[in-house]
N, C-alpha and C positions, 0 to 999 in steps of 0.2 A: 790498316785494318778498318777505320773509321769508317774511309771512303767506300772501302768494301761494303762493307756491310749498310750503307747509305744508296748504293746502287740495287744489293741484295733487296731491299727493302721498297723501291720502285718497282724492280720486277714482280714482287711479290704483291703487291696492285695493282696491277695487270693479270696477274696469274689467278687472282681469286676473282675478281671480275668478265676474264676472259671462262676460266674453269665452271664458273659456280653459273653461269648464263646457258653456258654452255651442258654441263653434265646434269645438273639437278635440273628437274622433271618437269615442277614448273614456277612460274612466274614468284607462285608466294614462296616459295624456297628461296628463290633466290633475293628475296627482300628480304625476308630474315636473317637470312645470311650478313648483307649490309646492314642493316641494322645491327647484326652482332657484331659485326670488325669497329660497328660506328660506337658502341658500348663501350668495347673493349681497349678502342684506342682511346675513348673518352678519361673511362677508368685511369687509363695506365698514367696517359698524361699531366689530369690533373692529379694524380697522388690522391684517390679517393676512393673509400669503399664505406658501405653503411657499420663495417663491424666494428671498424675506429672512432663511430663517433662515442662508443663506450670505451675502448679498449687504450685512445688518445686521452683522454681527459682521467683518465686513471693513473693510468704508465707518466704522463706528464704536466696532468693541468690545465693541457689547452683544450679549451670547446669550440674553438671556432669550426671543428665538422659538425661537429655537431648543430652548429647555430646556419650552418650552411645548406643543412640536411632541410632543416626549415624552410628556410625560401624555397628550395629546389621543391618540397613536397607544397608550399599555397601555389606557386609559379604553376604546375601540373593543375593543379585545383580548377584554378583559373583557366588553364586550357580546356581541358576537361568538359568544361559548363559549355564551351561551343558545340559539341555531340552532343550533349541530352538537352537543352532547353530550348523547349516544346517540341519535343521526340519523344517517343517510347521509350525510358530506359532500358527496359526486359527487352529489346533489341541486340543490346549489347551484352557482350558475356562480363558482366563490371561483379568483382569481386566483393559482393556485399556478403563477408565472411560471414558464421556465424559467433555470436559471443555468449561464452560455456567454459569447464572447466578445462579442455582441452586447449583454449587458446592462452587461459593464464598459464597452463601445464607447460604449454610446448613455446610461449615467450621465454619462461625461465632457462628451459632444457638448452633454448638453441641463445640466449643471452650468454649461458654457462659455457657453451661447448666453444664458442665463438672466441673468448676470451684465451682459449687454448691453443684456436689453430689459429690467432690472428687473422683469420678472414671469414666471410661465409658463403653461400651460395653462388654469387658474384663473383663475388674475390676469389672463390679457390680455383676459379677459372683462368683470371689471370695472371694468381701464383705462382699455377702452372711453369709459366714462365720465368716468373721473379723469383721464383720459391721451389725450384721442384720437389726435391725430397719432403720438404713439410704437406705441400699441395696436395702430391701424392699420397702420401700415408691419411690424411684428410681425406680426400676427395675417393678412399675407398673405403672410409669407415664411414664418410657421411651415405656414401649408396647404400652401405650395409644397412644403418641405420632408417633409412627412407624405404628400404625395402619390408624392412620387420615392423614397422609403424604401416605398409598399407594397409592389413587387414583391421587393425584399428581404428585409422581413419574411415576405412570404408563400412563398419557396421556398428563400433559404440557408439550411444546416442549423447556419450557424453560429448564428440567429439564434432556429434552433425548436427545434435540440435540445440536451437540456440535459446537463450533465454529472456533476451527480447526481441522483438521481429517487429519490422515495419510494414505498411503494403506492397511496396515493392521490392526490400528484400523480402521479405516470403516470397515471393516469386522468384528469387534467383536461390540465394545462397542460405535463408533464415535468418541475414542481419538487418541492423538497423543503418538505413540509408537517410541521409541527415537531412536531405531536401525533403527527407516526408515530414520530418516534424515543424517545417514553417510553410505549409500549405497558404497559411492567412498574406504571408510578405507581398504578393502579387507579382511573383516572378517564378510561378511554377514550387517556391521554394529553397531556389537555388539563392536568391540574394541571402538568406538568415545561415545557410549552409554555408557559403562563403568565409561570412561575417565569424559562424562559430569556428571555423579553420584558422580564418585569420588569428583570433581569440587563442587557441591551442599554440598554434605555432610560438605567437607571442610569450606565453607561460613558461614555454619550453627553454624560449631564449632567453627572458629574463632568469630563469632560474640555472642558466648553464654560466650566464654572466656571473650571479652570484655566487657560484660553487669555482668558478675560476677564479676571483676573489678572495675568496677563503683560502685559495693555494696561495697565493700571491702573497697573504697576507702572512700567510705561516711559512712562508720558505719553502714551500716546495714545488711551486712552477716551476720547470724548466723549460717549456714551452716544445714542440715539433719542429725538429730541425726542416724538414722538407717546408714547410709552412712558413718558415724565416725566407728559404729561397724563393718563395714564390710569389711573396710580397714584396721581393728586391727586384723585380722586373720593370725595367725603367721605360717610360714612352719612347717611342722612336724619335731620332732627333733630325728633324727633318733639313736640316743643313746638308745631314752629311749621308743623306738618302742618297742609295746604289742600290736598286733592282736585283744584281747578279750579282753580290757581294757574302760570302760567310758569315757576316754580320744578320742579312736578309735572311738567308737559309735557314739560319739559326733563329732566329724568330720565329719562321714560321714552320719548321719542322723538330726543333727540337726542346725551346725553351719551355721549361712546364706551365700549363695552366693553372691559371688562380682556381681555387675551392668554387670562386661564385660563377666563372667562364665553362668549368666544370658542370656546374649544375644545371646552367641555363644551357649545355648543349645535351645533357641527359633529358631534361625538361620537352625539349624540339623533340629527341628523336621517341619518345614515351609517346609524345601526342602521333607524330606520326605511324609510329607499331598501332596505338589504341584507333585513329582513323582508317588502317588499310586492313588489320585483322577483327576491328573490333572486339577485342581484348587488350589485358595490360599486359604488364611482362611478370615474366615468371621462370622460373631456373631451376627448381630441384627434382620435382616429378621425375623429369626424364633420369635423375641418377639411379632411381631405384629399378626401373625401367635397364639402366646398361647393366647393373649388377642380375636379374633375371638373364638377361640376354647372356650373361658370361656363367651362370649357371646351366643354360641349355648346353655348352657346350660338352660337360659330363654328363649328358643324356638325360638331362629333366626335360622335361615335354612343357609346352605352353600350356597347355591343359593345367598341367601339373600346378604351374606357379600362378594362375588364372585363379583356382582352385584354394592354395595358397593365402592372396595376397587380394583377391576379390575386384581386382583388375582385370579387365577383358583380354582374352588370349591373345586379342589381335594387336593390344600396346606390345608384346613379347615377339613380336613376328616381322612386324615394321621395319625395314632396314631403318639403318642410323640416319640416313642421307634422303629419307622419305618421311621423317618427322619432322616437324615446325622448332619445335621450341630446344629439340637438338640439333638442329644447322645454328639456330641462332646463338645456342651457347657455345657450340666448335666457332663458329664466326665473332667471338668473345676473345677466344682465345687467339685467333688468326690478329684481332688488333692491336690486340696485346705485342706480340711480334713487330708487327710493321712498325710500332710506332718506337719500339726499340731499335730496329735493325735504320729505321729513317732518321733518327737521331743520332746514331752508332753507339749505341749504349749496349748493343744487346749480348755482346760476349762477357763486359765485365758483369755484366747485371746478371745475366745467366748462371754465372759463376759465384755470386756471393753467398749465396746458401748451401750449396753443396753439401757441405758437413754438416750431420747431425748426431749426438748421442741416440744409446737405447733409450733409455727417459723420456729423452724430448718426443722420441717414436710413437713411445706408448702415451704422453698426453696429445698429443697429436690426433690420437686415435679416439681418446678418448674426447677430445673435440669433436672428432668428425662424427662418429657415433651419438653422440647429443645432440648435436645441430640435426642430423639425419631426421632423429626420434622426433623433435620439436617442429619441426615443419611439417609432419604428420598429423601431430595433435592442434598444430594452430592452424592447419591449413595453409601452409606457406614458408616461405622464406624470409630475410628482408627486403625483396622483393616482390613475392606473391603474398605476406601478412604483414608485409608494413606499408610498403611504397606505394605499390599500384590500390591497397583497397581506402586507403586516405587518398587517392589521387581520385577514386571513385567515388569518395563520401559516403566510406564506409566506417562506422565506430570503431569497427574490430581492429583497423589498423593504430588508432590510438592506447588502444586496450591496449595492446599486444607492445607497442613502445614501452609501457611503462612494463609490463613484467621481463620483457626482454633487455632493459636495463638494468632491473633488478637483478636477474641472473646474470648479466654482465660485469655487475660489483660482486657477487660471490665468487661467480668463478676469475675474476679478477686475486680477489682476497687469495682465497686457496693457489692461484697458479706460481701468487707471490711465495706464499710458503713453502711451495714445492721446489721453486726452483733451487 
């Protein structure tokens, strides 16, 4: 079965490469596309999503995603500063969110909901695969959710305008972009932006050290089993180096990556989406976007949900296979696959979650439904309100970490009690 589905799993890279060159329309389609198989098998391999670095250090203690998340977000930083310095930023579409009640609002909402479905925007992509039945029942409450938050996002002002603004966020998005406030450094800016990233990061990991401490000290680390594995990955021994050996194979297609290999190949393929689209990456829009679309089919008119949700009739019209940032997320899911079926993981892994109660159904929903709602008011995901606008040097993405962890401990608290 192994082999099978190790063979399956070649074909299957050829077939999206062959397919995706070939059927979608044009060129940046099909970069996105790679880029999203290159996501998705990143994700799956290293055992990483942004919703565990609350949901891990709760359930067990351990912060190391969390402190992982770190590097991966100055690493992008640093990339970053090769596109804007001495460039126009307002060039690029860089997410200098706005910061307002709706981003503390909608950190909490989607910190809470996250905690529920065990993943978010990202993750409920690759679930998909590892998770179905959870994924699913998420990944149609979070559309719901993203769908009843556009008209919010699109006209309260608590949602659009921000309450501090710099000069060049005002021109993009109403936030504050952190190379304006070091004009004087003599580098555009960007050295004291850096510097103050670096500064955050650091804070972050000192005090994840610390709180993992306090588990340790009380008895309650248990640590992430996946996490134990992936630290147990021994150097290759070059003695008894063979090319075409099982031992080879298995290094290179199936042993999981470390947290840090993880992030520094999330890191690469960010700089390369934010160099060839000039934007960052981003995931949930389009959910609210497939749930209109599955609404038209009872005979609502784009008009209708245009009308609605204050979204252009023409997001409702677009086939699936002619939008950017939904090849990218189907090509999320496609690596998610390969890297299963290349490893021969992907029958048993497919199979572990299967079963779920009604309970688990209805928090589930009620995850996806929150995360939905919070990405509306914060503008984003953990991708489009954390990742990409700190990879911008944007505030709002720090903002929005701290209430989104916040809501990550309550609804932590509460999912304990429910269970």
């Amino acid at each position: 079965m192994n082999r099978r589905e190790k063979v399956l799993g070649f074909i299957s890279i050829l077939l999206v490469l062959i397919l995706g060159k070939t059927l979608l329309n044009t060129d940046m389609l099909f970069f996105r596309l790679v880029i999203g198989v290159g996501l998705g098998y990143t994700l799956s391999r290293a055992y990483t999503g942004f919703a565990g670095s609350v949901n891990r250090a709760f359930n067990t203690g351990s912060t190391k995603l969390m402190r992982t998340l770190m590097v991966l977000f100055f690493i992008t930083t640093l990339l970053t500063t090769a596109f804007l310095f001495k460039k126009d930023p307002t060039t690029y579409d860089l997410w200098i969110n706005p910061i307002n009640l709706g981003l503390i609002l909608g950190g909490i909402l989607f910190g809470f909901g996250m905690s529920f479905s065990s993943c978010c925007a990202s993750g409920v992509l690759t679930d998909l695969v590892t998770g179905l039945p959870r994924a699913f029942v998420t990944l149609i409450f979070f559309s719901l959710g993203v769908f009843l938050g556009f008209p919010v996002q699109n006209t309260a002002s608590w949602v659009m305008k921000s309450w501090f603004s710099t000069p060049v966020g005002e021109k993009l998005y109403g936030g504050v972009f952190l190379p304006d406030l070091f004009k004087f450094d003599g580098l555009d800016g960007y050295l004291g932006a850096i510097i103050l990233t670096g500064i955050f990061c650091s804070i972050v990991i000192f005090l994840a050290y610390a709180y993992e401490k306090k588990r340790k000290d009380s008895n309650t680390y248990v640590g992430h089993p996946m996490e134990k594995i992936q630290v147990e990955n021994k150097s290759l021994d070059s003695k008894n180096y063979k090319l075409f050996s099982e031992d080879m194979y298995n290094r290179i297609f199936d042993k999981p990556w470390t947290l840090t290999q993880g992030a520094i190949v999330i890191s690469i393929l960010f700089t390369l989406l934010m160099g060839v689209t000039a934007a960052g990456w981003g995931a949930s829009t389009p959910y609210g976007l497939w749930f209109g679309k599955f609404l038209m089919i009872f005979g609502i008119t784009p008009d209708s949900l245009a009308a609605f949700t204050k979204m252009p009739a023409k997001a409702y019209v677009t086939p699936f296979f002619q939008h950017g940032v939904s090849v990218q997320n189907f090509g999320i899911i496609l690596g998610t696959i390969i890297y299963l079926l290349t490893a021969g993981k992907f029958a048993k892994t497919f199979m572990e979650e299967m079963h779920i109660s009604l309970k688990e159904i209805m928090l589930f929903a009620l995850g996806g439904i929150t995360m939905g709602l919070g990405t509306r008011l914060a503008n984003g995901c953990n991708v489009g309100a954390l990742y990409t606008p700190i990879a911008n040097f944007s505030l709002s993405g720090w903002v929005f970490l701290i209430f989104m962890v916040l809501g990550g401990i309550i609804g932590n608290k509460l999912a304990k009690k429910l269970a």
